[in-house]
N, CA, C and O of each residue as an XYZ file, in Angstrom:
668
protein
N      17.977     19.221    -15.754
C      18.924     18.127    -15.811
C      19.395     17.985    -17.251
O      18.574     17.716    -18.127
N      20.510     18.133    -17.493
C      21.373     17.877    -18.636
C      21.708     16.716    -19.010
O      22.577     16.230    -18.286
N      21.191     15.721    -20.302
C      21.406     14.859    -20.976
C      22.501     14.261    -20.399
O      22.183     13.291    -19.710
N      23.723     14.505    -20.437
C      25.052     13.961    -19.384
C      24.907     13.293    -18.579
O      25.358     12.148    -18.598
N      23.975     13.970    -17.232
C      23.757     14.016    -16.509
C      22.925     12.383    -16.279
O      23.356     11.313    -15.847
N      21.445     12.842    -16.838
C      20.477     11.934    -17.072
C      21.315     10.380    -17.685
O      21.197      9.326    -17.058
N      22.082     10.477    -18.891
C      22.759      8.909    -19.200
C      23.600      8.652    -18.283
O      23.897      7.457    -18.267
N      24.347      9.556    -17.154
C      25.068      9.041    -15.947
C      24.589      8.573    -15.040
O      25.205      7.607    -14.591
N      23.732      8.840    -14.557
C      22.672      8.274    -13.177
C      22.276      6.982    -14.356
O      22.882      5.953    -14.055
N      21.548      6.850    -15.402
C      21.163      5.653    -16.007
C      22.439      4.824    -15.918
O      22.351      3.987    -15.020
N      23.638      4.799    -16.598
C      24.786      3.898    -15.740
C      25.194      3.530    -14.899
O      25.965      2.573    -14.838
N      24.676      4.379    -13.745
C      25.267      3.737    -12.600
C      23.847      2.724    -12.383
O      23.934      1.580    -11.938
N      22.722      3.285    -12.727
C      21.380      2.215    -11.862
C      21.885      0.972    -12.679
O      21.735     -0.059    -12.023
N      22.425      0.770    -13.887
C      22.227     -0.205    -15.070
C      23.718     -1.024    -14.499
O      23.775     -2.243    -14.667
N      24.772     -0.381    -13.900
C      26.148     -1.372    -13.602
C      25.784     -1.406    -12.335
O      26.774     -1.690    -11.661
N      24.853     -1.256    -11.688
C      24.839     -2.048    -10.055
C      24.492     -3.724    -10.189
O      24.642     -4.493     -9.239
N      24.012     -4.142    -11.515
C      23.641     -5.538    -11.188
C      22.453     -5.626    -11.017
O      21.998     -6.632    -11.561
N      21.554     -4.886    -10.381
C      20.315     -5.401     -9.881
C      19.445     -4.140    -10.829
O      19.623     -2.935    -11.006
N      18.508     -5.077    -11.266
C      17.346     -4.433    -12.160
C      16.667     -3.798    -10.665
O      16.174     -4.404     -9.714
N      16.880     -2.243    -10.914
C      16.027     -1.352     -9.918
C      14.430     -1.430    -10.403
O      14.226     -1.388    -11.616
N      13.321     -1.540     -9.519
C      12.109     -1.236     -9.553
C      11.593     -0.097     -9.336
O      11.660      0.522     -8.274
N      10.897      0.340    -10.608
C      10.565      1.695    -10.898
C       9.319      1.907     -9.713
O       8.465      1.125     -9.294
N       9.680      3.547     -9.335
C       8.516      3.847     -8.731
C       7.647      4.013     -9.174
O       7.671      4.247    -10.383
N       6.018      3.984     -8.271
C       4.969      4.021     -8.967
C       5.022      5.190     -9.244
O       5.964      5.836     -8.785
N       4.098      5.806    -10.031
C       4.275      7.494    -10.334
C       2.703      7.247    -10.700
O       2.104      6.386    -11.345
N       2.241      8.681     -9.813
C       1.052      8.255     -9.303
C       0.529     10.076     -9.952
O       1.234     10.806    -10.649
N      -0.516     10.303     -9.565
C      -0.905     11.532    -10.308
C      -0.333     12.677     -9.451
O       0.197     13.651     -9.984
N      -0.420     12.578     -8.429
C       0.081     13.896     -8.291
C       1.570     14.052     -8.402
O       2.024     15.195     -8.344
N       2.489     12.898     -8.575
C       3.655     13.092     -8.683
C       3.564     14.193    -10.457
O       4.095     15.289    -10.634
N       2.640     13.311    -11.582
C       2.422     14.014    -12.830
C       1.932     15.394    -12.288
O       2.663     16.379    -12.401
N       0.492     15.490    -11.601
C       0.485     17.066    -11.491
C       2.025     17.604    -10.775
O       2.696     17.595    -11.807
N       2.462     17.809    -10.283
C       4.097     18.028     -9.731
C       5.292     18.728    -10.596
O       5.939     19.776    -10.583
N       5.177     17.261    -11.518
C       5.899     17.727    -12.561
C       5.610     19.062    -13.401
O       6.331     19.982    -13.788
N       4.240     18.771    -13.518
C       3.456     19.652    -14.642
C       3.748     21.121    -14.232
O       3.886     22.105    -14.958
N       3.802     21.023    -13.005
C       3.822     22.468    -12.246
C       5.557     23.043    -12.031
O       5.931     24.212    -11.949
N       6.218     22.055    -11.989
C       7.663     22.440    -11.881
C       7.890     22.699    -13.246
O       8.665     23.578    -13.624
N       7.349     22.088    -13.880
C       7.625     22.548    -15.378
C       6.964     24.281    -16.075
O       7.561     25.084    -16.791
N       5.575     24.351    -15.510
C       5.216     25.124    -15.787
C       5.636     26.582    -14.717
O       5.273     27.746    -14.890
N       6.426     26.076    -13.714
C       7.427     27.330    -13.087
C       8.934     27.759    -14.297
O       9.544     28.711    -14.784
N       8.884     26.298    -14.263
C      10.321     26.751    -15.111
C      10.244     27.730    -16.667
O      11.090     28.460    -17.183
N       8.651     27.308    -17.155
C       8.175     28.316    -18.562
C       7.935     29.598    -18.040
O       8.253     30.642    -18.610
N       7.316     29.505    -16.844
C       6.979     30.942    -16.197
C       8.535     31.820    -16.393
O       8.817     32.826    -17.045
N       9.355     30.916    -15.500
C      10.987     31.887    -15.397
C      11.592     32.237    -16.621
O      12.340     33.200    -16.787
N      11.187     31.293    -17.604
C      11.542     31.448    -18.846
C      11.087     32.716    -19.821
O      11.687     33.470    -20.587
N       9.962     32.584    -19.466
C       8.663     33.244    -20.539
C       9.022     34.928    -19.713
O       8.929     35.937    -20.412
N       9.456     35.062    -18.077
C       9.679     36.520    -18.010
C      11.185     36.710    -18.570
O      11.287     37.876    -18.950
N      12.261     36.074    -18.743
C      13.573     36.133    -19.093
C      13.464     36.342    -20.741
O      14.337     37.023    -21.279
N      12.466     35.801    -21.498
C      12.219     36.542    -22.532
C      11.509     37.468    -22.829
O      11.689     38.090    -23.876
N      10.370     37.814    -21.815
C       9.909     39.031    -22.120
C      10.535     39.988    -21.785
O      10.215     41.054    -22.311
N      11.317     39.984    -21.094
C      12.765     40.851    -20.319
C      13.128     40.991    -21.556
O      13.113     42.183    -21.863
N      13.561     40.069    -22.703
C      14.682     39.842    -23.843
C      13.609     41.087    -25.017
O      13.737     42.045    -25.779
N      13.030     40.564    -24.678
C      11.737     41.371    -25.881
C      11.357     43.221    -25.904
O      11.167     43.965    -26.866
N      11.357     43.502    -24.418
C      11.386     44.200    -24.141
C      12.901     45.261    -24.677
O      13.113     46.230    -25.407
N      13.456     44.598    -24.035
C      14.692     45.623    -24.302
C      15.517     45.276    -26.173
O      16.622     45.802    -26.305
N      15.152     44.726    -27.031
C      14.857     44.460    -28.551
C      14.070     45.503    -29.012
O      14.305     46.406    -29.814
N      12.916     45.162    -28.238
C      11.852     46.800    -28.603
C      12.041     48.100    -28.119
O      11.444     49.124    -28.452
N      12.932     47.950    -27.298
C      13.484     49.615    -26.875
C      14.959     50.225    -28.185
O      15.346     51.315    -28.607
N      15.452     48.379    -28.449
C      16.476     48.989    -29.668
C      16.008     49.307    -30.740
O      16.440     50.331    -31.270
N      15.174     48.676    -31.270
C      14.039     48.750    -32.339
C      13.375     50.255    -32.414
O      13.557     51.115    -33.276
N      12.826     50.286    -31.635
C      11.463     51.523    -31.457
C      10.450     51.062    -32.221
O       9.517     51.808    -32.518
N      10.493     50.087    -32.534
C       9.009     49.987    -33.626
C       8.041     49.250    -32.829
O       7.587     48.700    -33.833
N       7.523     48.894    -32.143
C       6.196     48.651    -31.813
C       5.299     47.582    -32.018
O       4.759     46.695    -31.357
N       5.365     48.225    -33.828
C       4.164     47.643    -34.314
C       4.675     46.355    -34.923
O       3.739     45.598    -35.182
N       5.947     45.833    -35.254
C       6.716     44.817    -36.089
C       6.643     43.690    -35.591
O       6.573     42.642    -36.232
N       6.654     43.828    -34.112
C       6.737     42.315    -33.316
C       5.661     42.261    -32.222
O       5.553     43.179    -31.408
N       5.046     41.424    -32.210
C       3.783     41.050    -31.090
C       4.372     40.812    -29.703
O       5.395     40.166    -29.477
N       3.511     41.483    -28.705
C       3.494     41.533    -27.237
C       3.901     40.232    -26.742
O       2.917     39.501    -26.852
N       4.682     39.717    -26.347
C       5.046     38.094    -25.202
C       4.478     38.243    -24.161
O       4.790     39.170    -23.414
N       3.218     37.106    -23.767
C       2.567     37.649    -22.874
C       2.748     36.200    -21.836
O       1.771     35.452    -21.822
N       3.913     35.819    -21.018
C       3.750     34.754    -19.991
C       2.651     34.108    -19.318
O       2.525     32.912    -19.055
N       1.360     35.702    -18.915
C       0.551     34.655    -18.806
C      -0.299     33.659    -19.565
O      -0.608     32.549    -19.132
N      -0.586     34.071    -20.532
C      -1.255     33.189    -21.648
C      -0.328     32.156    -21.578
O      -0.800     31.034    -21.391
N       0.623     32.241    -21.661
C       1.409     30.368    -21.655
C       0.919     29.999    -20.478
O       0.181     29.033    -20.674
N       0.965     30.334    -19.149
C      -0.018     29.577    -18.083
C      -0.959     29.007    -18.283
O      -1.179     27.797    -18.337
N      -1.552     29.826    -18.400
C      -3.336     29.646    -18.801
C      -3.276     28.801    -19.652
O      -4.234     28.109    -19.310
N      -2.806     28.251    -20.652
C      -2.665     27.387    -21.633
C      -2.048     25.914    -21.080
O      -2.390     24.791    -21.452
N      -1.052     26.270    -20.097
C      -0.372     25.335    -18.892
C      -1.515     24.639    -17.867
O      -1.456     23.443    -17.582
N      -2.226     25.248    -17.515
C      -3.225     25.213    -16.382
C      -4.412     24.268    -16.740
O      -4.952     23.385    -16.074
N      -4.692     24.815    -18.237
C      -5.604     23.821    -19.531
C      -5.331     22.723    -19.342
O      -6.038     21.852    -18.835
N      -4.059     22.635    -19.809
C      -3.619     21.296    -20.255
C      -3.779     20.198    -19.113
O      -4.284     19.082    -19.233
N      -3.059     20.960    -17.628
C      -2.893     20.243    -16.566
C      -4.551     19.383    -16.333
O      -4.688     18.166    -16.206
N      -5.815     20.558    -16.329
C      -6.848     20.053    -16.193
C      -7.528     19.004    -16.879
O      -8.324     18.225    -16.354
N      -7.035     19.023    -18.563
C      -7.543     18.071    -19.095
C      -6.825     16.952    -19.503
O      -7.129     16.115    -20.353
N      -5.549     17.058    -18.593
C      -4.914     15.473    -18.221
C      -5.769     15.001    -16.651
O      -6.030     13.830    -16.373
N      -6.061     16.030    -15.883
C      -6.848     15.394    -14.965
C      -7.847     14.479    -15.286
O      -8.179     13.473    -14.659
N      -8.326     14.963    -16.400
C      -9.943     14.823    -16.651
C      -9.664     13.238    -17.473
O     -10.594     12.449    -17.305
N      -8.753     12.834    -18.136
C      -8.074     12.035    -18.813
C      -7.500     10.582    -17.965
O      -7.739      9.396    -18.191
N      -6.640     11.252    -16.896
C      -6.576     10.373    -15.772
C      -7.656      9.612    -14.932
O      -7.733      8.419    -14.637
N      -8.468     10.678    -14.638
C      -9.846     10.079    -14.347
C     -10.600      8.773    -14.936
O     -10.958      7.685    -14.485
N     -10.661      9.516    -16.308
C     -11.626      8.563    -16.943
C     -10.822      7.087    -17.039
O     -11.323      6.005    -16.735
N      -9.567      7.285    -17.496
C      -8.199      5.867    -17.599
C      -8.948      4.833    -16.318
O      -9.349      3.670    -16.365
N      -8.906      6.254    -14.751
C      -9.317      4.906    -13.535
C     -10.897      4.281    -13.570
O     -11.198      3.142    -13.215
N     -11.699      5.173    -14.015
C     -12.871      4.654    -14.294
C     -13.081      3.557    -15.185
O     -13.860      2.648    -14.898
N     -12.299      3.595    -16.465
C     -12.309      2.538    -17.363
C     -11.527      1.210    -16.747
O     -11.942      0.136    -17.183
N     -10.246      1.150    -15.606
C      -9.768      0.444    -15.389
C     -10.502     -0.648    -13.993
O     -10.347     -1.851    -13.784
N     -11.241      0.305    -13.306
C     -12.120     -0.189    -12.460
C     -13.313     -1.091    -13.024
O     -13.539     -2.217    -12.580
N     -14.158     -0.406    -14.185
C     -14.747     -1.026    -15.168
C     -14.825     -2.712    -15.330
O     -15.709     -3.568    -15.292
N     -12.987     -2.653    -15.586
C     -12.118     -3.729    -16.246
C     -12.156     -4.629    -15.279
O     -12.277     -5.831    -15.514
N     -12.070     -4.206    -14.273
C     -11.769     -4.922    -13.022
C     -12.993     -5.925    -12.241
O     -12.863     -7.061    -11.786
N     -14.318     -4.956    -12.284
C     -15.177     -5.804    -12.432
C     -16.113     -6.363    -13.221
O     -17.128     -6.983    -12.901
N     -15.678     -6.086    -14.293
C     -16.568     -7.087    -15.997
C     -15.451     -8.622    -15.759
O     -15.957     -9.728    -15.949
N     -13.642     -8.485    -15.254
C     -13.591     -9.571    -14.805
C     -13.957    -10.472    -13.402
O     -14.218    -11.669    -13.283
N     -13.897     -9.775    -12.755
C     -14.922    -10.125    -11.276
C     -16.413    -11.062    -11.476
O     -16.882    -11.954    -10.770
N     -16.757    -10.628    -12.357
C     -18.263    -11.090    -12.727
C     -18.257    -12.160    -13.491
O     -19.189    -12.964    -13.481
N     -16.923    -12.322    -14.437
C     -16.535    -13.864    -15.250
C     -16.268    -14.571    -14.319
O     -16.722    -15.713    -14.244
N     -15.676    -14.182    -13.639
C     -15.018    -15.199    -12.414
C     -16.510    -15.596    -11.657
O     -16.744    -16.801    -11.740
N     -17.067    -15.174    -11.272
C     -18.432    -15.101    -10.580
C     -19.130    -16.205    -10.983
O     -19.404    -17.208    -10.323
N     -19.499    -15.840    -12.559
C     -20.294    -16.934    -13.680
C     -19.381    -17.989    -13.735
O     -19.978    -19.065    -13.715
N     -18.167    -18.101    -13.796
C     -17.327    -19.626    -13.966
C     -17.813    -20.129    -12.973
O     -18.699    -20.979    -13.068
N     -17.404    -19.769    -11.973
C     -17.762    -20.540    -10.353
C     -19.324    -20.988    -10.288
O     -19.447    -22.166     -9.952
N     -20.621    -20.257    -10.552
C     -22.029    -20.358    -10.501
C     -22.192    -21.523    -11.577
O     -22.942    -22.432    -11.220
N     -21.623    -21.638    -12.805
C     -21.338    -22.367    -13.591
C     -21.094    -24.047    -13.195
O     -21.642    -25.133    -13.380
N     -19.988    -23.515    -12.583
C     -19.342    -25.426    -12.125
C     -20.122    -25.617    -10.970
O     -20.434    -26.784    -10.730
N     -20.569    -24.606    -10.079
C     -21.444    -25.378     -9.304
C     -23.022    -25.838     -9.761
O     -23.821    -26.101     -8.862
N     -23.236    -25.883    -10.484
C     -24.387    -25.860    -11.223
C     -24.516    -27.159    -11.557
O     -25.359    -28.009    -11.270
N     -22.900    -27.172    -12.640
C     -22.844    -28.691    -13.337
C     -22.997    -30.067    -12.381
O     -23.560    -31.137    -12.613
N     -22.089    -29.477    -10.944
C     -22.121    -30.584     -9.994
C     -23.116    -30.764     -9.374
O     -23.128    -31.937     -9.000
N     -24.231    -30.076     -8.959
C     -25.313    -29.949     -8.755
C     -26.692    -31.254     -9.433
O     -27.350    -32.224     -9.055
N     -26.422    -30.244    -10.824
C     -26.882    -31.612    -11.797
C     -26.617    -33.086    -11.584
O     -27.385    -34.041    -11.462
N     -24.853    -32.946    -11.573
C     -24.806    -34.562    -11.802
C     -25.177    -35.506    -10.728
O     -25.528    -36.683    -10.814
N     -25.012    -34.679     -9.614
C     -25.777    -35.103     -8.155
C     -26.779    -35.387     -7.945
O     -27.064    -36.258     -7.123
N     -27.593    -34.756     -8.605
C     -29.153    -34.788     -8.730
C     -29.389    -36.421     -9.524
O     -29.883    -37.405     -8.972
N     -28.786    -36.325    -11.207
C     -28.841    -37.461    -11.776
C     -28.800    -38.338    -11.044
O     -29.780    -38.981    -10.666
N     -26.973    -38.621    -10.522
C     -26.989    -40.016     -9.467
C     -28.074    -40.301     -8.502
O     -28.440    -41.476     -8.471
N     -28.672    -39.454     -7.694
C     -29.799    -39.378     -7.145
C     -31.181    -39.858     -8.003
O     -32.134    -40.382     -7.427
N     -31.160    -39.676     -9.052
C     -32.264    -39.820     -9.413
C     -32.350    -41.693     -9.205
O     -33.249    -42.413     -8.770
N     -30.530    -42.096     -9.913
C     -30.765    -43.110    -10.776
C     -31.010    -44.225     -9.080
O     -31.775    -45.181     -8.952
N     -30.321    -43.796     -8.312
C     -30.154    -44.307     -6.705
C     -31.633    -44.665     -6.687
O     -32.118    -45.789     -6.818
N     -32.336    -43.372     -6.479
C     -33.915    -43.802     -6.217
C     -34.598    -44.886     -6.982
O     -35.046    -45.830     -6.333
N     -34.753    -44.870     -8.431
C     -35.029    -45.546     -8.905
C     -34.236    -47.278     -8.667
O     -34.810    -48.331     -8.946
N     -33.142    -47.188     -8.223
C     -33.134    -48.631     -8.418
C     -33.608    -48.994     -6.760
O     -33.335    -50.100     -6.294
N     -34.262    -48.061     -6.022
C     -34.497    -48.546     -4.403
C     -35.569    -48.995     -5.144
O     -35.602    -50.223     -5.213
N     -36.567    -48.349     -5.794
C     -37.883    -48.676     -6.088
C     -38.001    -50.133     -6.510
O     -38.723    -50.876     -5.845
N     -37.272    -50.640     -7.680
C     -37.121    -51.615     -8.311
C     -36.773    -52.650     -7.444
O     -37.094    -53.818     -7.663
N     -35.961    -52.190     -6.208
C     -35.719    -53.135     -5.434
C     -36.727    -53.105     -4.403
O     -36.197    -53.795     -3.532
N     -37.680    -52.795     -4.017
C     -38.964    -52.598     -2.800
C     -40.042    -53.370     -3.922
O     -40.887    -54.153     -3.488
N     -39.927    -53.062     -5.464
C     -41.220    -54.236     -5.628
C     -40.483    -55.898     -6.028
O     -41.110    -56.831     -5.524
N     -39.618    -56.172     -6.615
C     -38.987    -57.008     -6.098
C     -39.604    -57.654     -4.462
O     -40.131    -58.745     -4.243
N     -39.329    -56.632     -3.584
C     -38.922    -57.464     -2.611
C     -40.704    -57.648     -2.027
O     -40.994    -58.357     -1.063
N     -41.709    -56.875     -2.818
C     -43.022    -57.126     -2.543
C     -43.299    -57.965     -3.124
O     -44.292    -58.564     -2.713
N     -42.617    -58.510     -4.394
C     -43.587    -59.676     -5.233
C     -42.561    -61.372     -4.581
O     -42.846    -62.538     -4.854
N     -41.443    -60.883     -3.739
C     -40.832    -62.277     -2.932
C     -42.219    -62.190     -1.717
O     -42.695    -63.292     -1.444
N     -42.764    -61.151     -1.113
C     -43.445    -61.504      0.070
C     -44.780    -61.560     -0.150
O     -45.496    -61.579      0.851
N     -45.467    -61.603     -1.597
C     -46.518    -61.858     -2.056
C     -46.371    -63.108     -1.893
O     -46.849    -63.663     -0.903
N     -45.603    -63.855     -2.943
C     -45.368    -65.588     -3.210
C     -45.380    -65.779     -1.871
O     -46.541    -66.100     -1.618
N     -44.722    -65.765     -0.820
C     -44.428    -66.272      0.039
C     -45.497    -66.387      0.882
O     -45.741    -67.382      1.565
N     -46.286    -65.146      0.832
C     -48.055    -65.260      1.694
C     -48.677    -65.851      1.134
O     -49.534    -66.432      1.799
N     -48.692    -66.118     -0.442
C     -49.488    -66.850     -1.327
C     -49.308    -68.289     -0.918
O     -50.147    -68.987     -0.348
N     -47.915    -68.679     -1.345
C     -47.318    -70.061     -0.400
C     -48.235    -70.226      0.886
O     -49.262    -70.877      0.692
N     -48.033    -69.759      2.116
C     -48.571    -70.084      3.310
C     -49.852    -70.549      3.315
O     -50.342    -71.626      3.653
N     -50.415    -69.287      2.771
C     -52.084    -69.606      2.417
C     -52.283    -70.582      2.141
O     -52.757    -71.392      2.938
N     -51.952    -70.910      0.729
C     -52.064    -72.575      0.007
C     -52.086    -73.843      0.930
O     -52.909    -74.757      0.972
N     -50.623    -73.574      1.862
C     -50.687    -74.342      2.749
C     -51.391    -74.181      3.965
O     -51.386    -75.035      4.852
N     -51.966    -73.159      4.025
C     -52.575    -73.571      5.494
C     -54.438    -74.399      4.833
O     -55.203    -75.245      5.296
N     -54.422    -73.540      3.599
C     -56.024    -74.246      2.846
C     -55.459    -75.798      2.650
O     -56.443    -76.491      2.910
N     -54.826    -76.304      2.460
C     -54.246    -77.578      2.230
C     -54.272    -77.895      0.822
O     -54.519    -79.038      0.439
N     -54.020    -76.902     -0.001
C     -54.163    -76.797     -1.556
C     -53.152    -77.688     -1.652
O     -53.495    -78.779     -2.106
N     -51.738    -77.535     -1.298
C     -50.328    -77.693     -2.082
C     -49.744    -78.651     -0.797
O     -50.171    -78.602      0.357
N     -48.948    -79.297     -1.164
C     -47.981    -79.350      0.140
C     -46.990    -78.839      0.390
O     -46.145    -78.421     -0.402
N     -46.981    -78.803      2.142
C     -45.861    -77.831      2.337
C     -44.498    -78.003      1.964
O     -43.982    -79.069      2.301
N     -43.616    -76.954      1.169
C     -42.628    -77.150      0.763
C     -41.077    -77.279      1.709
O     -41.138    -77.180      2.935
N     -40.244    -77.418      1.277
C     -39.261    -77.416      2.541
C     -38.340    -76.432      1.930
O     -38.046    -76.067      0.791
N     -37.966    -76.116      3.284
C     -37.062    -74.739      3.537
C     -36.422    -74.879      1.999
O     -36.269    -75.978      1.465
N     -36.033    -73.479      1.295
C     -34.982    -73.600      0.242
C     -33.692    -72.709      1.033
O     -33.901    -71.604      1.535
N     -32.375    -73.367      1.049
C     -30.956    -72.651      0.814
C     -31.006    -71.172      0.638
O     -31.130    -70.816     -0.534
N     -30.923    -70.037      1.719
C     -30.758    -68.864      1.280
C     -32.103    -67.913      1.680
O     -32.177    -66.685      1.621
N     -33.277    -69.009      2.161
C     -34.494    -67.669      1.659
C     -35.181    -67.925      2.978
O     -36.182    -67.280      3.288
């Protein structure tokens, strides 16, 4: 694809108005490329050894210019492809990584706030109980007096009192 070419298709996506959404481009679309590319060095690399060849038949010399050898650019192609694999890989491993070191914050926030509410539940609870207590001896030292009262009066210590308002 010729530069021309390439800024013409970019004008037309750019005067339609609507911001186009890029495709994902995913690895094997990259291995793909890598390989259409490395066909196109292949076609290349014999169109110059073709070129080389017949230079060295005008020449006759031999020894002046080094052998063009296409496959070694493969093999060098093939390298590369593998240790972008190996590269890609590790990118998803590190990104998975990422994915759950935040999973696990999220985890601890949540274990966190339930924790706090937990606590404060507990507190109110505590303070609840305690004031039942306070209120059960209270209400033992009204029904002490009050047996104490009777007693008195039934021994004929005191005289009997009259009803009070409320009790």
């Amino acid at each position: 694809m010729s530069e021309e070419e390439f800024l013409g298709k970019h004008r037309l996506r750019t005067s339609s108005g609507k911001p186009q959404l890029p495709a994902q481009y995913t690895d094997k679309d990259f291995q793909l490329d890598v390989l259409g590319k490395l066909a196109e060095t292949k076609a290349l690399a014999e169109t110059l050894e073709d070129s080389w060849r017949n230079e060295l038949r005008a020449n006759k010399d031999p020894n002046k210019v080094l052998r063009f050898d296409p496959r070694t650019l493969i093999a060098v192609g093939a390298i590369a492809l593998s240790i972008t694999g190996y590269v890609l890989q590790d990118a998803r491993a590190t990104s998975r990584r990422d994915a759950e070191i935040e999973t696990t914050k999220v985890r601890v926030t949540n274990l966190e706030r339930i924790a706090e509410t937990n606590t404060e539940g507990r507190i109110r609870t505590e303070v609840q109980l305690e004031e039942l207590r306070l209120g059960q001896l209270e209400i033992k030292r009204m029904i002490e007096a009050r047996d104490n009262d009777v007693k008195a009066r039934l021994d004929g210590k005191s005289p009997p009192k009259k009803a009070q308002p409320g009790g």
